[in-house]
DRENTORKOL-3810 file (N, C-alpha, C; in nm, 4 decimals):
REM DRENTORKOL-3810
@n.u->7.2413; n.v->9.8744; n.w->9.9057; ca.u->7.2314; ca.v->9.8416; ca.w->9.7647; c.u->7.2852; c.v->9.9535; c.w->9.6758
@n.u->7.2800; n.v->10.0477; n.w->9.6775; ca.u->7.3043; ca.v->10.2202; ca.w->9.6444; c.u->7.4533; c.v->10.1952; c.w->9.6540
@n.u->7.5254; n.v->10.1413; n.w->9.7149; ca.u->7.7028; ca.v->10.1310; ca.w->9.7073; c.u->7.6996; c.v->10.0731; c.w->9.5939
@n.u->7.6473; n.v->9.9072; n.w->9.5813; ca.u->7.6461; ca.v->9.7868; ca.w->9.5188; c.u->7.6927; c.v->9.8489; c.w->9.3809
@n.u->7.5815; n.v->9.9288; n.w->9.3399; ca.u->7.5249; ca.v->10.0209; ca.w->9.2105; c.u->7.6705; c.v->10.1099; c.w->9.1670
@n.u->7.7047; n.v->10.2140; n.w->9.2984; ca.u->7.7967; ca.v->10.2948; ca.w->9.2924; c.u->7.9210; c.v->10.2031; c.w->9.2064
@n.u->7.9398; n.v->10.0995; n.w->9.3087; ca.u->8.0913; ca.v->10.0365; ca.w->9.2758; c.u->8.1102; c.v->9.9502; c.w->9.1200
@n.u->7.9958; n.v->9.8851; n.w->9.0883; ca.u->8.0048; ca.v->9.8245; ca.w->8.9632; c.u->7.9782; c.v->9.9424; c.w->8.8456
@n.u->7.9400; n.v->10.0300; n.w->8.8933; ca.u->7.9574; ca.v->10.2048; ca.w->8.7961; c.u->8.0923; c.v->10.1976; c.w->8.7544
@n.u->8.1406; n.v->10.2255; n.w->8.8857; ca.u->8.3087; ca.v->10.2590; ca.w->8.8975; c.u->8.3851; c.v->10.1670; c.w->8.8038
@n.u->8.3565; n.v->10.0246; n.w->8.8615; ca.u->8.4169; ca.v->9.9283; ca.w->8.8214; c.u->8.4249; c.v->9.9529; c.w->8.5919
@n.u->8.3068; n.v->9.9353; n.w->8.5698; ca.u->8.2759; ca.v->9.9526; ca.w->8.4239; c.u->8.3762; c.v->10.0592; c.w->8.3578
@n.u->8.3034; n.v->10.2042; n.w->8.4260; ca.u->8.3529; ca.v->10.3026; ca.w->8.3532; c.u->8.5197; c.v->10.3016; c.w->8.3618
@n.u->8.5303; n.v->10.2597; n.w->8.4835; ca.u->8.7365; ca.v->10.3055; ca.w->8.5083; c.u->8.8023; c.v->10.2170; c.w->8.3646
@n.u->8.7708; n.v->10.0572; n.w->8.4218; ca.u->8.8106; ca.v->9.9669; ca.w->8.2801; c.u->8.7464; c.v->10.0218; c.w->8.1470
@n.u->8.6388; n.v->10.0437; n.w->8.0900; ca.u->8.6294; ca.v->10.1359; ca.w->7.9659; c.u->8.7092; c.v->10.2488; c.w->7.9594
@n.u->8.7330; n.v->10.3568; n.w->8.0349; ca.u->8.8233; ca.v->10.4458; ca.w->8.0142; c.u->8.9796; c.v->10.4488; c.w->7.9901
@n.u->9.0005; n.v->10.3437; n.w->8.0767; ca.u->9.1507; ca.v->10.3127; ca.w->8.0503; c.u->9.1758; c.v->10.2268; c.w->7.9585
@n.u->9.1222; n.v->10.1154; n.w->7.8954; ca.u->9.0966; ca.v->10.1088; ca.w->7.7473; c.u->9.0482; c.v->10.1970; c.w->7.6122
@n.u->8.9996; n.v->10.2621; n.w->7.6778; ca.u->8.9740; ca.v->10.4286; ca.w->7.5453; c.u->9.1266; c.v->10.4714; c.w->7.5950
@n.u->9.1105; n.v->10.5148; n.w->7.6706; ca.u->9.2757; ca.v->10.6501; ca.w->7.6805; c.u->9.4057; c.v->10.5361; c.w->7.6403
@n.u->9.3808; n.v->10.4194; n.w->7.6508; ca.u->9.5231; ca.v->10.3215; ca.w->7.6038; c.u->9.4839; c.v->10.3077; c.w->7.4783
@n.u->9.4145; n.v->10.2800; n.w->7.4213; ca.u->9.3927; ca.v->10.2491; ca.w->7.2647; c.u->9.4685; c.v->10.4255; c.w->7.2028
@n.u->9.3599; n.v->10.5381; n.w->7.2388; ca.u->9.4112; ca.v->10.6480; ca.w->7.2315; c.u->9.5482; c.v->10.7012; c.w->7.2010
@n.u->9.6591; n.v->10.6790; n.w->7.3551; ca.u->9.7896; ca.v->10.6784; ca.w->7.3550; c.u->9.9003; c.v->10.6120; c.w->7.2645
@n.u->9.8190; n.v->10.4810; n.w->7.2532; ca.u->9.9488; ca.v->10.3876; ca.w->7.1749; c.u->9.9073; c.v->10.3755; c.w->7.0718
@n.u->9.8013; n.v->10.3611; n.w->7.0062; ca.u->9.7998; ca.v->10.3119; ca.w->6.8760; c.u->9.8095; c.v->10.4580; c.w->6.7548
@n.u->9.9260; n.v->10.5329; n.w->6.8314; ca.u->9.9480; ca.v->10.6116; ca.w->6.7221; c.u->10.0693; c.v->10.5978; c.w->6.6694
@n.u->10.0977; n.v->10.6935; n.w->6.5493; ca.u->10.2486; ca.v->10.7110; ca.w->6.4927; c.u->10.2506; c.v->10.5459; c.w->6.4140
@n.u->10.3939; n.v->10.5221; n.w->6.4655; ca.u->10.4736; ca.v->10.4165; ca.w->6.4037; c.u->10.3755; c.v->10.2750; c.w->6.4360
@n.u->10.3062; n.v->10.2992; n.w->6.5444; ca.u->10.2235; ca.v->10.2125; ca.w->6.5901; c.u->10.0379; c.v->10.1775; c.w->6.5277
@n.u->10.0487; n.v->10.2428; n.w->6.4377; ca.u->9.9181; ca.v->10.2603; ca.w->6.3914; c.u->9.8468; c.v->10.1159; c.w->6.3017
@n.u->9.9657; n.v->10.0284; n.w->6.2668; ca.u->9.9287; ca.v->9.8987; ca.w->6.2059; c.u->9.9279; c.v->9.8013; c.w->6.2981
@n.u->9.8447; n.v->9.7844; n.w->6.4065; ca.u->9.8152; ca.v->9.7072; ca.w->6.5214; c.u->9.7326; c.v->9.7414; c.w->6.5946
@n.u->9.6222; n.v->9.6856; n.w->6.6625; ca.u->9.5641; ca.v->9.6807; ca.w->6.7241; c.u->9.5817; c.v->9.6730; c.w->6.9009
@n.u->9.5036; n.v->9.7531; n.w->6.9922; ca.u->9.5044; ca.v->9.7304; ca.w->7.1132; c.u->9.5564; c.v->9.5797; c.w->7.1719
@n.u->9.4651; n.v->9.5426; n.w->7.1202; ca.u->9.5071; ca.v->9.3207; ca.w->7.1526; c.u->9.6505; c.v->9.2955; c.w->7.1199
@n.u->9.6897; n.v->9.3414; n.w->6.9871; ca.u->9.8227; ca.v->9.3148; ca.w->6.9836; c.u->9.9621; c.v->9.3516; c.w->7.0189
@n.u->9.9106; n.v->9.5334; n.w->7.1121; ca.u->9.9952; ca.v->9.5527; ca.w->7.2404; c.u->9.9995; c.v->9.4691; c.w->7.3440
@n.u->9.9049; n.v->9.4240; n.w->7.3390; ca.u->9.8823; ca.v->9.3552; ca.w->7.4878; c.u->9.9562; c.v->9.2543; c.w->7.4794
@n.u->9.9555; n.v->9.1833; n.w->7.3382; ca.u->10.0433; ca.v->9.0739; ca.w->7.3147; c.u->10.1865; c.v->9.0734; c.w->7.3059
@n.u->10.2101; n.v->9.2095; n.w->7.2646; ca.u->10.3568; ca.v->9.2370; ca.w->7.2470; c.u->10.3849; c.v->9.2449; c.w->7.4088
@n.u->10.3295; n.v->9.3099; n.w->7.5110; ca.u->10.3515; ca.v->9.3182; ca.w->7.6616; c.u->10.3748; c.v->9.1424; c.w->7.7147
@n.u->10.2965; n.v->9.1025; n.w->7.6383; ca.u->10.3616; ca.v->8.9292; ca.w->7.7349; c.u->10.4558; c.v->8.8759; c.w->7.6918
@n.u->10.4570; n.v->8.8464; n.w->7.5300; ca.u->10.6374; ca.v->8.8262; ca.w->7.4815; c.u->10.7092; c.v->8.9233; c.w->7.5854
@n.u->10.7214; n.v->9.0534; n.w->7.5737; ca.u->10.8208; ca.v->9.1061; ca.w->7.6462; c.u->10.9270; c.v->9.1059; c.w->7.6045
@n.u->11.1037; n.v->9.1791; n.w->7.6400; ca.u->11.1461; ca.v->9.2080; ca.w->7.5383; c.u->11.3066; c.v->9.1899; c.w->7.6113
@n.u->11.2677; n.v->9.0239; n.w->7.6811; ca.u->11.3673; ca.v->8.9723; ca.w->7.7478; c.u->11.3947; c.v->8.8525; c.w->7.6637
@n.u->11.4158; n.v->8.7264; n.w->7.7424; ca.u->11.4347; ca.v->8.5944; ca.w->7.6403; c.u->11.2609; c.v->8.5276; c.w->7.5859
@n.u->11.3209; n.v->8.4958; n.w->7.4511; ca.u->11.1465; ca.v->8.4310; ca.w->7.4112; c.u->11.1097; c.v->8.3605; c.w->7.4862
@n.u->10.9350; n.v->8.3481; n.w->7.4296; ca.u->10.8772; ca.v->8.2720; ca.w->7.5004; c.u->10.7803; c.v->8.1724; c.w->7.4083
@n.u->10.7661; n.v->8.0649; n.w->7.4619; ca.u->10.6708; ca.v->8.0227; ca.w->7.4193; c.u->10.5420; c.v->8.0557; c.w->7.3582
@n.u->10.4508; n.v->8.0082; n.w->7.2635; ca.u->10.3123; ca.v->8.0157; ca.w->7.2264; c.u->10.2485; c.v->7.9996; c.w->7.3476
@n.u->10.2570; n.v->7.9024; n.w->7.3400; ca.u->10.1692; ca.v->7.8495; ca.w->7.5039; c.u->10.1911; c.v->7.9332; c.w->7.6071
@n.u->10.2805; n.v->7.9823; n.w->7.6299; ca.u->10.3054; ca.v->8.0198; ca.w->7.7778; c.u->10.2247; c.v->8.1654; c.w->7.7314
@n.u->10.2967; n.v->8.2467; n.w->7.5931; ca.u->10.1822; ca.v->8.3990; ca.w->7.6085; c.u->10.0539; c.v->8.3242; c.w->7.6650
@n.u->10.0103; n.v->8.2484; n.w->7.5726; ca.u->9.8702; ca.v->8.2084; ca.w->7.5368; c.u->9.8176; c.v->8.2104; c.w->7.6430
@n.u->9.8754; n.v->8.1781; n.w->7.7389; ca.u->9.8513; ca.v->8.1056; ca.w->7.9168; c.u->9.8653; c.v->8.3029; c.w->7.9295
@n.u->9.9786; n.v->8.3583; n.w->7.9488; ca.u->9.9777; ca.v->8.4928; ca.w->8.0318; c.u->9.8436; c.v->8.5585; c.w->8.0038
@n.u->9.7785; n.v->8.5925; n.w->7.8447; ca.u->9.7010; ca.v->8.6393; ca.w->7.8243; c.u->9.5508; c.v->8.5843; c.w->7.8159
@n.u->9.5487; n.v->8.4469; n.w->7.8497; ca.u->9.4354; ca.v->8.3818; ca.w->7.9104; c.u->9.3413; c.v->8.3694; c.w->7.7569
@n.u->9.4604; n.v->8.3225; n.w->7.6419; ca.u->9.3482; ca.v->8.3257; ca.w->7.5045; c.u->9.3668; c.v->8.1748; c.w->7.4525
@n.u->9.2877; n.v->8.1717; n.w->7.4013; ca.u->9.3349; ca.v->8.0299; ca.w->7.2791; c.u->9.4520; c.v->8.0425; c.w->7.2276
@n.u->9.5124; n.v->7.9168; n.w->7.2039; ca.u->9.5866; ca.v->7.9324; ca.w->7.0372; c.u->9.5863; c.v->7.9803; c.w->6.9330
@n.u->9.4880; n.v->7.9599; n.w->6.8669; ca.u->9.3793; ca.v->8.0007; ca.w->6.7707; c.u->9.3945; c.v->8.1367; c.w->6.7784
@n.u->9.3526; n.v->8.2010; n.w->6.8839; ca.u->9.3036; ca.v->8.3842; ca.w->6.9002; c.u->9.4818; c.v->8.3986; c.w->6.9201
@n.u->9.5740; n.v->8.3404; n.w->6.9633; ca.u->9.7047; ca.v->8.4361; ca.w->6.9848; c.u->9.7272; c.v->8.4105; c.w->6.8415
@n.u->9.7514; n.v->8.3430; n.w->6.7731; ca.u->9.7912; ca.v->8.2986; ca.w->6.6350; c.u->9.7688; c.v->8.3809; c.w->6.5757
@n.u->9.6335; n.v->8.4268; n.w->6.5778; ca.u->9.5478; ca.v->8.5115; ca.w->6.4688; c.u->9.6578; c.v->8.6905; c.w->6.5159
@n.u->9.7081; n.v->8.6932; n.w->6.6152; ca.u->9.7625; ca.v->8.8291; ca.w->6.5828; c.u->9.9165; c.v->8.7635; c.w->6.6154
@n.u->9.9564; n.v->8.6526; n.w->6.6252; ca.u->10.1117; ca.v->8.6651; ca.w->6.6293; c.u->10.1318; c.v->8.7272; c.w->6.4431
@n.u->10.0414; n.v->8.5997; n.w->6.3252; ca.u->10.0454; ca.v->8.6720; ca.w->6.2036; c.u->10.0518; c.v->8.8228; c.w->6.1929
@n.u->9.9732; n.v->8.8883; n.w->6.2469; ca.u->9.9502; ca.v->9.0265; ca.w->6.2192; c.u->10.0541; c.v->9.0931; c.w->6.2698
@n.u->10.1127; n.v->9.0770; n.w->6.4023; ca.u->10.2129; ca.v->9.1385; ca.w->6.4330; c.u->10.3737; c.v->9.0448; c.w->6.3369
@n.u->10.3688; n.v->8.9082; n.w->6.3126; ca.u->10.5014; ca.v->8.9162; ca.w->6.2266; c.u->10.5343; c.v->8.9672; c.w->6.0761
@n.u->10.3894; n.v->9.0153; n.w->6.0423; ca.u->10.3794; ca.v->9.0359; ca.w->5.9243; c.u->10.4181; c.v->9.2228; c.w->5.9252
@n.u->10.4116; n.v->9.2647; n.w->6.0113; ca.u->10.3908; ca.v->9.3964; ca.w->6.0155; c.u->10.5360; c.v->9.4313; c.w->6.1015
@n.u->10.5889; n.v->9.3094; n.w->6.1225; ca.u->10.7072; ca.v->9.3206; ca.w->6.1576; c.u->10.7880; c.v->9.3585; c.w->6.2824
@n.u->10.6775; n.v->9.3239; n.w->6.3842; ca.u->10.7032; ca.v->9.3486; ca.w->6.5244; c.u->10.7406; c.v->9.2028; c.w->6.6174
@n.u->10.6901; n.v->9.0790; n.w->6.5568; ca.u->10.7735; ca.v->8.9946; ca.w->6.6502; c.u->10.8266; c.v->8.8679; c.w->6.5788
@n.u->10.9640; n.v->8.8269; n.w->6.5823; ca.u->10.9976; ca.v->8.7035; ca.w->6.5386; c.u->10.9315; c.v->8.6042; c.w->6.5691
@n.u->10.8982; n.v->8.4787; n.w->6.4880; ca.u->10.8519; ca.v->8.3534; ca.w->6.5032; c.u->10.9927; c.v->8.2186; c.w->6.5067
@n.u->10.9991; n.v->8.1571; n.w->6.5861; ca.u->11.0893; ca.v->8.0525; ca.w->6.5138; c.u->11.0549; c.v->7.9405; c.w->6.5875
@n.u->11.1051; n.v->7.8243; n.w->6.5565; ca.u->11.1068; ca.v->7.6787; ca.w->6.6123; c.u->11.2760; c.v->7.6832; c.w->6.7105
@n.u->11.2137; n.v->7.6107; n.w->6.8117; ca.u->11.3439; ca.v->7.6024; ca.w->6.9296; c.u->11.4281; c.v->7.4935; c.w->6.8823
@n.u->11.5716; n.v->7.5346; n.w->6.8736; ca.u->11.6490; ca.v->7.4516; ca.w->6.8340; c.u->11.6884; c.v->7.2731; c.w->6.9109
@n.u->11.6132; n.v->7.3194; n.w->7.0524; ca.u->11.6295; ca.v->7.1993; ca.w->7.1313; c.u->11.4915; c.v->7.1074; c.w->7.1400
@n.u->11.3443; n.v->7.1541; n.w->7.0832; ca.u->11.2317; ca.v->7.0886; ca.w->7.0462; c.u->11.1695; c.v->7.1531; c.w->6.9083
@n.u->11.1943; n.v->7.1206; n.w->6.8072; ca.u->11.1076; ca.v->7.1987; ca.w->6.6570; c.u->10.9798; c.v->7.1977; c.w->6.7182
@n.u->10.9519; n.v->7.1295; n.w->6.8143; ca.u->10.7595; ca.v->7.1249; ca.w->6.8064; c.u->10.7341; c.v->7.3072; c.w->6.8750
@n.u->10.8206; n.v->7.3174; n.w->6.9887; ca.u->10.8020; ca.v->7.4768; ca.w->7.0201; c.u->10.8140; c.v->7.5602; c.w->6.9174
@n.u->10.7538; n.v->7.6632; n.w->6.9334; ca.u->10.7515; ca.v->7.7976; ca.w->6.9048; c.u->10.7779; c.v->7.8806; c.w->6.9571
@n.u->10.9353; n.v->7.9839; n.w->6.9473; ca.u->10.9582; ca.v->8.0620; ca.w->7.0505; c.u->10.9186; c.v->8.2098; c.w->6.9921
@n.u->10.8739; n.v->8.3134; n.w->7.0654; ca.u->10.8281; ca.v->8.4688; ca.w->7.0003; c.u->10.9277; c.v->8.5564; c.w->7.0874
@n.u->10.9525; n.v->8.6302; n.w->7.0021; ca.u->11.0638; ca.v->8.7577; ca.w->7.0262; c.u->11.0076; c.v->8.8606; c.w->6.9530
@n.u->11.0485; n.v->8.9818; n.w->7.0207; ca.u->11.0267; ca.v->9.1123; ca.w->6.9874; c.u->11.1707; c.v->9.1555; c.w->6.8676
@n.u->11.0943; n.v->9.1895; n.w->6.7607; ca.u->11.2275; ca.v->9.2653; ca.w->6.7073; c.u->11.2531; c.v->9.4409; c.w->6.7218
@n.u->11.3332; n.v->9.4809; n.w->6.6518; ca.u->11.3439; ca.v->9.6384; ca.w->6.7079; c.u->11.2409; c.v->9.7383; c.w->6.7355
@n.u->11.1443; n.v->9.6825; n.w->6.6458; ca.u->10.9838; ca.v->9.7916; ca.w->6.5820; c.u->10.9036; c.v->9.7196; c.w->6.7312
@n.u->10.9220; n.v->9.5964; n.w->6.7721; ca.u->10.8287; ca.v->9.5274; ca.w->6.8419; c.u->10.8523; c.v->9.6298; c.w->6.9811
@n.u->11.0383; n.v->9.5635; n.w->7.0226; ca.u->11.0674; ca.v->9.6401; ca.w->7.1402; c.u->11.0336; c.v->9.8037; c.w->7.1422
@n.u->11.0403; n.v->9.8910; n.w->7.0711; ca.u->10.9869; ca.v->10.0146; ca.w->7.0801; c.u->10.8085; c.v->10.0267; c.w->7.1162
@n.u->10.7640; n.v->9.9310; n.w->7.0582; ca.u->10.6532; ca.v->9.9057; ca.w->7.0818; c.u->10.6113; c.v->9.8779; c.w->7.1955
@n.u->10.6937; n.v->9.7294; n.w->7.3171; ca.u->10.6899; ca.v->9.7449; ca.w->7.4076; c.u->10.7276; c.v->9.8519; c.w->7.5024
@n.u->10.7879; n.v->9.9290; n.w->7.4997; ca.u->10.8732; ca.v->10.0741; ca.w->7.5366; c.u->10.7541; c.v->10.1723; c.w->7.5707
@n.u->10.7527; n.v->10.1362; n.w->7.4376; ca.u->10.5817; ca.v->10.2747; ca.w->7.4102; c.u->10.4645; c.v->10.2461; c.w->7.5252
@n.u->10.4591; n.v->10.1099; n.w->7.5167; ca.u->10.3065; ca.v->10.0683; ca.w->7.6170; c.u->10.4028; c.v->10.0691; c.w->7.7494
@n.u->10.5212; n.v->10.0430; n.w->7.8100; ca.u->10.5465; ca.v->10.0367; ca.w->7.9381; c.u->10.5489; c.v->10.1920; c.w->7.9931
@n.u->10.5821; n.v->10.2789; n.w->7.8958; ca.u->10.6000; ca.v->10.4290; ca.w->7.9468; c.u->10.4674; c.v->10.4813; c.w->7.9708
@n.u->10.3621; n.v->10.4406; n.w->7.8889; ca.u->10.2081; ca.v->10.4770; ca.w->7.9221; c.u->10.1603; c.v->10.4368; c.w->8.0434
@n.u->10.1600; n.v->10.3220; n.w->8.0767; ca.u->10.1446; ca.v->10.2621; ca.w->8.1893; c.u->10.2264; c.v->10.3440; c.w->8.3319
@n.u->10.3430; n.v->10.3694; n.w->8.2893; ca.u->10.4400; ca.v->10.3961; ca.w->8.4273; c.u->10.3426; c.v->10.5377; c.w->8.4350
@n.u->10.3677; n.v->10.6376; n.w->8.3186; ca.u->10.3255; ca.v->10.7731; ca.w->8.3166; c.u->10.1375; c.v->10.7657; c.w->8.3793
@n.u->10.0299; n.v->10.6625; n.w->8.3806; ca.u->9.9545; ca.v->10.6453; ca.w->8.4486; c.u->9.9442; c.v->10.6274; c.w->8.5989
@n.u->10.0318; n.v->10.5393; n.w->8.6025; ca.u->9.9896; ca.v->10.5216; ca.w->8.7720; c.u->10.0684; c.v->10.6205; c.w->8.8266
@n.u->10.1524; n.v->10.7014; n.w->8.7845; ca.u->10.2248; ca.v->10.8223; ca.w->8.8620; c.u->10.1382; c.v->10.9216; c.w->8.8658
@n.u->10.0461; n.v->10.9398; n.w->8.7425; ca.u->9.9571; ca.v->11.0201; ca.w->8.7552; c.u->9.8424; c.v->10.9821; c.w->8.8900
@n.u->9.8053; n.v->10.8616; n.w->8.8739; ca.u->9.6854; ca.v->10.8429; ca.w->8.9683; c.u->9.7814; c.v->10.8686; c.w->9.0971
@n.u->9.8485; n.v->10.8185; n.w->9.1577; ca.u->9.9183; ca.v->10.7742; ca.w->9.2848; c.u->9.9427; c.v->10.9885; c.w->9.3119
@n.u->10.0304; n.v->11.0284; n.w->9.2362; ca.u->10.0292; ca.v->11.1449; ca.w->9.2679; c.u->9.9130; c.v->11.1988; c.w->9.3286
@n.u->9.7648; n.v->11.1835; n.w->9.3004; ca.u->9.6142; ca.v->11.2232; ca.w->9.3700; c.u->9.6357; c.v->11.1378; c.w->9.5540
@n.u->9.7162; n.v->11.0854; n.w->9.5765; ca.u->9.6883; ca.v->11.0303; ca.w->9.7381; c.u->9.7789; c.v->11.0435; c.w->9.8049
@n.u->9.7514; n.v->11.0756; n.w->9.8974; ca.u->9.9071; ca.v->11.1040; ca.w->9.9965; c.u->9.9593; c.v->10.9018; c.w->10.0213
@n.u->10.0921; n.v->10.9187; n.w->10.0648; ca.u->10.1206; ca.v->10.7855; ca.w->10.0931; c.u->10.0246; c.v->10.6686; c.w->10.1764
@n.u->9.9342; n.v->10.6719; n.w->10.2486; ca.u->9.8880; ca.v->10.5882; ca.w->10.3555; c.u->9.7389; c.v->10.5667; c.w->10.2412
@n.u->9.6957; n.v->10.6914; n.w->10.1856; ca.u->9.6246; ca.v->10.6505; ca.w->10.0905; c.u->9.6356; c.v->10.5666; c.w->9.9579
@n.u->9.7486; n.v->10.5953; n.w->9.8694; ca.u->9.7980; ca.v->10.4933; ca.w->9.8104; c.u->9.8363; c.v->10.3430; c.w->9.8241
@n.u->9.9028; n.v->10.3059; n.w->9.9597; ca.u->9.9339; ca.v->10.1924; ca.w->10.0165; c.u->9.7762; c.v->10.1384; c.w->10.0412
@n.u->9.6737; n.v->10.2184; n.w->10.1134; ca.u->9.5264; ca.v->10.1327; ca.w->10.0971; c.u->9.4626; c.v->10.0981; c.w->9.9526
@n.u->9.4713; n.v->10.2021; n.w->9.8615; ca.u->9.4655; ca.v->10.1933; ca.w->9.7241; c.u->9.5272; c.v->10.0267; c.w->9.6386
@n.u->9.6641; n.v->10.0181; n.w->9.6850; ca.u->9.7329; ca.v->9.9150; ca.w->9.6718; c.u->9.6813; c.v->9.7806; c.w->9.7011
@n.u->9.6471; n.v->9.7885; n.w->9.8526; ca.u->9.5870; ca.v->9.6878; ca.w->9.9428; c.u->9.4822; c.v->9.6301; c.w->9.8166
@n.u->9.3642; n.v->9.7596; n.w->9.8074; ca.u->9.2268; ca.v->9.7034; ca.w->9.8053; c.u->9.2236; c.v->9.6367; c.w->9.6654
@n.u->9.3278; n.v->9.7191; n.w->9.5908; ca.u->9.3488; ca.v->9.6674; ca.w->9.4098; c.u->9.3744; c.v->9.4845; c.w->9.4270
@n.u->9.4928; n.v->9.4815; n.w->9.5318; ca.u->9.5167; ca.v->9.3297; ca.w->9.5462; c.u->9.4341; c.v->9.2267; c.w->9.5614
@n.u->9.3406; n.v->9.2730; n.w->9.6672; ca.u->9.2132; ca.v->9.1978; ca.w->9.7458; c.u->9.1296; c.v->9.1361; c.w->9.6414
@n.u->9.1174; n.v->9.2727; n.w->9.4944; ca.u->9.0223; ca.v->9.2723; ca.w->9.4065; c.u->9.0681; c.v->9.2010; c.w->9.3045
@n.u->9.2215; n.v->9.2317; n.w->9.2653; ca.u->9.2665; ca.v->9.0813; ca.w->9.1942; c.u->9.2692; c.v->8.9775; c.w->9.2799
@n.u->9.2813; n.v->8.9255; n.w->9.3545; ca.u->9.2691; ca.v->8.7663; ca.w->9.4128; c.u->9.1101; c.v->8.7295; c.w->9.4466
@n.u->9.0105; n.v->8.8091; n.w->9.4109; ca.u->8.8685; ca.v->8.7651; ca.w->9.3753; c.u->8.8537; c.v->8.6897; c.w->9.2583
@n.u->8.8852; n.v->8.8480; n.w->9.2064; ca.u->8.8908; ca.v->8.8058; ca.w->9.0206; c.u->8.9826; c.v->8.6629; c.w->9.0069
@n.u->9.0760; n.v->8.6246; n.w->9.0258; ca.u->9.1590; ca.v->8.5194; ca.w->8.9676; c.u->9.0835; c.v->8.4122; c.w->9.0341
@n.u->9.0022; n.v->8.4147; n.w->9.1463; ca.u->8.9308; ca.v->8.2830; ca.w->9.1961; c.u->8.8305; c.v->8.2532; c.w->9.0641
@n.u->8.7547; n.v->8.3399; n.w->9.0394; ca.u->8.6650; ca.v->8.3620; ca.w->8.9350; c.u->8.6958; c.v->8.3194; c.w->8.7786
@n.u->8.8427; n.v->8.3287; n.w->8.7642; ca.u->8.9256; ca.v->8.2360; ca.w->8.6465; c.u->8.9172; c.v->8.1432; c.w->8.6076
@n.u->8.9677; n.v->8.0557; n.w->8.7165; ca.u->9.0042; ca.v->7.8966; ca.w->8.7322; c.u->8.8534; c.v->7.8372; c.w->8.6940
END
């Protein structure tokens, strides 16, 4: 039982911390008129071909309603285009504009500059189990989704 305890410790504090140290990292500078949520949102547009409402909505596992509420905030503040698809008006396609893509830039370099940091702490055979067990622990979690 004493593991049980140990691991849902772990579990809490790691995800709180890496949400403090990411809020921390990115939401400074040029980035300071947005919120954590709405990196996250700028990370599923992404800063390839648009995408759908629905489909973020689906990547980030939110309502309509809740993506809506910061697509405004981020087009207003001028980080992602809105438009209707020329081949269905009923879509909505989202794109990153220049302020957005720097934005995405900003959160992918935090991220890379993290796990180089962690991975650097394990020699290779340790990392590759590291890898393993992260996987195991997302394909729990995603049963737990549906």
């Amino acid at each position: 039982m004493e593991l049980d305890k140990t691991i849902n410790s772990l579990f809490v504090t790691v995800f709180q911390d890496i949400l403090d140290i990411e809020k921390e990292a990115l939401i400074t500078g040029e980035f300071e008129d947005i919120t954590i949520n709405d990196m996250h949102v700028i990370e599923a547009i992404g800063d390839k071909e648009p995408k759908t409402s629905s489909a973020v909505a689906k990547k980030l596992s939110v309502t309509m309603g809740t993506l809506t509420k910061s697509i405004d905030r981020l087009t207003k503040n001028n980080y992602v285009l809105r438009e209707r698809s020329d081949e269905d008006k009923r879509l909505v396609l989202l794109s990153l504009t220049e302020k957005g893509k720097r934005a995405y830039v900003h959160h992918m370099n935090f991220h890379k500059e993290m796990i180089e940091a962690v991975i650097e702490q394990f020699d290779e055979s340790e990392a590759k189990l590291l890898a393993e067990s992260l996987e195991r622990i997302q394909d729990y979690f995603k049963t737990k989704k549906k």
